[in-house]
C-alpha positions as CSV (number, residue, x, y, z in Angstrom):
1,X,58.9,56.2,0.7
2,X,60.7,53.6,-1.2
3,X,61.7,56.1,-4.3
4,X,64.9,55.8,-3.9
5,X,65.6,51.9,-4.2
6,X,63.8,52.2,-7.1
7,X,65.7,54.9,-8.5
8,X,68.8,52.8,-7.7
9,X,67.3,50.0,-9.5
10,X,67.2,51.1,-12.5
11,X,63.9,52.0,-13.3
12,X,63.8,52.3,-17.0
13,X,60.7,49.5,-17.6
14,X,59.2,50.9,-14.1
15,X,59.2,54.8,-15.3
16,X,57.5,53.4,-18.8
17,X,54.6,51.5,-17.3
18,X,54.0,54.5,-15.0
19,X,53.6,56.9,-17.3
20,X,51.7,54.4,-20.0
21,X,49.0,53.7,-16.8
22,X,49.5,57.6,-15.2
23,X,46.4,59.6,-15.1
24,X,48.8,62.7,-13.9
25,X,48.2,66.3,-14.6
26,X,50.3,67.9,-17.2
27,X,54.0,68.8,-16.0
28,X,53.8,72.3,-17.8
29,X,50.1,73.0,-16.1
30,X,50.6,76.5,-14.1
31,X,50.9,75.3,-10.6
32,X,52.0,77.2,-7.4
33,X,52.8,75.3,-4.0
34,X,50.6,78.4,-3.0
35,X,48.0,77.6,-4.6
36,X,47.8,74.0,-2.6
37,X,48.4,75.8,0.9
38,X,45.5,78.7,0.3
39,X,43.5,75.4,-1.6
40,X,43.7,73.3,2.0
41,X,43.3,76.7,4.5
42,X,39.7,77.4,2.5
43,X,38.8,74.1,3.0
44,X,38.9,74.9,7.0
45,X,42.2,72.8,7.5
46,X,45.2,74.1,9.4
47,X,48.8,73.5,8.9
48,X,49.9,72.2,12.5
49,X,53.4,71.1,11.7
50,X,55.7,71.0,8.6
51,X,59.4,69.7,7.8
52,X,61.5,69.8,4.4
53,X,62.0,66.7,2.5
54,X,65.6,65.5,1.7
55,X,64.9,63.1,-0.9
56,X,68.1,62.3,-2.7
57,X,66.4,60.9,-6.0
58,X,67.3,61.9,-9.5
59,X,65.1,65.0,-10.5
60,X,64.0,65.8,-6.9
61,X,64.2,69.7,-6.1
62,X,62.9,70.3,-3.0
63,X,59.4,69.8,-0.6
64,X,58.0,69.6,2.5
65,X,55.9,67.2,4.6
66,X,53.2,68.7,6.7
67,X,50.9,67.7,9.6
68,X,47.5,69.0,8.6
69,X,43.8,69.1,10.8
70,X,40.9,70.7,11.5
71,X,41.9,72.2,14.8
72,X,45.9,72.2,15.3
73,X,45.5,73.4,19.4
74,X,43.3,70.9,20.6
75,X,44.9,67.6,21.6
76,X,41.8,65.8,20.8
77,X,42.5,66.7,17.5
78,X,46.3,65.5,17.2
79,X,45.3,61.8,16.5
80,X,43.3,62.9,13.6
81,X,45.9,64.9,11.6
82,X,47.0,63.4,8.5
83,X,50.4,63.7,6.6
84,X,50.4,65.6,3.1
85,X,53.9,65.6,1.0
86,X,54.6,68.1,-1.6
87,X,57.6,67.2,-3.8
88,X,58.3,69.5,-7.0
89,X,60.6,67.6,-9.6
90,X,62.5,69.2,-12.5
91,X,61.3,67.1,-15.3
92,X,58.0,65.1,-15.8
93,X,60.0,61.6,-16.3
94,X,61.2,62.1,-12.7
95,X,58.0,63.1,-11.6
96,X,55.9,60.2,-12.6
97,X,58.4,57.8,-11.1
98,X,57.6,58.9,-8.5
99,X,54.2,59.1,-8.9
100,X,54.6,55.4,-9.4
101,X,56.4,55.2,-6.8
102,X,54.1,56.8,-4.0
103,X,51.1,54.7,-5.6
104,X,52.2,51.6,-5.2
105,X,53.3,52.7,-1.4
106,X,49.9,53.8,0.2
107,X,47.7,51.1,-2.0
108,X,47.3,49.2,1.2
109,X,46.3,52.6,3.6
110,X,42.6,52.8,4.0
111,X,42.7,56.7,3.9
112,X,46.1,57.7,1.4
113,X,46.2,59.4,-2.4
114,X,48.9,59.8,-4.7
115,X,48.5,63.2,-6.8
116,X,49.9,65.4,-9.5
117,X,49.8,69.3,-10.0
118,X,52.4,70.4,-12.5
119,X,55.8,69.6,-11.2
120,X,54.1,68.8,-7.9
121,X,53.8,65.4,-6.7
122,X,51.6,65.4,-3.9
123,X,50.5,62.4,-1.5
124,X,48.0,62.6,1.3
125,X,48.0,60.0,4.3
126,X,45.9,60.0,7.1
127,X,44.8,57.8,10.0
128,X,40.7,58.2,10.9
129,X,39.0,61.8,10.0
130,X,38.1,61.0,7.1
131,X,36.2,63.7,7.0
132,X,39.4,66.0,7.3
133,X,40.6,63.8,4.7
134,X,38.1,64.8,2.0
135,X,37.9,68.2,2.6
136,X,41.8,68.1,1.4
137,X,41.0,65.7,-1.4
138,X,38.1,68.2,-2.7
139,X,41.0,71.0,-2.2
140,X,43.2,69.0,-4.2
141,X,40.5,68.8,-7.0
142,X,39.5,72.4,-7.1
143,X,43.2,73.4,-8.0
144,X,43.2,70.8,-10.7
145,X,45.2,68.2,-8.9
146,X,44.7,64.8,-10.7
């Protein structure tokens, strides 16, 4: 993701116009990266794989990147997986930035959403199953994502 070039541009105007245009859920809702995992795993997806994120961006306190599908042993299966990152930030301003950020990014991906759960920023890419792809969306919703 491109958040830090941005970040190293200076993104005063940038961080304003995201968060004038940012439908994101409130910074202080109650929101548990627990909630997300237990959220997807009703939904009848499995976590296949999963790494931390490094992001060095002002506000950035940690996160992970995960593989995610409907059946994690079958190789069939491996080409429909999608990627969902989970970022928590330690203030709102930095949050939305990269909210902006991450929506401007997958805007040309046929299957990718940008979300926001409290601190949580939360982006889902994926390939082909779309229906995989929805289930995780309707997660998303039912925790209050927006």
């Amino acid at each position: 993701m491109g958040i830090e070039r941005i970040a190293a541009l200076g993104a005063g105007p940038l961080l304003l116009f995201g968060a004038a245009c940012s439908s994101s859920s409130s910074f202080e809702a109650k929101a548990a990266e627990d909630d997300l995992y237990t959220a997807l795993e009703r939904s009848g997806l499995q976590t296949c794989s999963e790494e931390d994120l490094d992001w060095k961006v002002p506000g950035f306190d940690s996160g992970k990147t995960f593989k995610i599908g409907s059946d994690c042993d079958s190789e069939d299966d491996e080409d429909n997986r999608f990627k969902v990152v989970v970022a928590r930030f330690d203030n709102e301003a930095a949050r939305d930035l990269a909210e902006f950020t991450a929506t401007t990014g997958v805007r040309m991906m046929k299957h990718a959403s940008v979300w926001t759960h409290g601190p949580y920023l939360i982006v889902l890419e994926g390939e082909k199953d779309v229906s995989d792809y929805d289930k995780a969306k309707d997660a998303l919703e039912d925790i209050g994502a927006k």
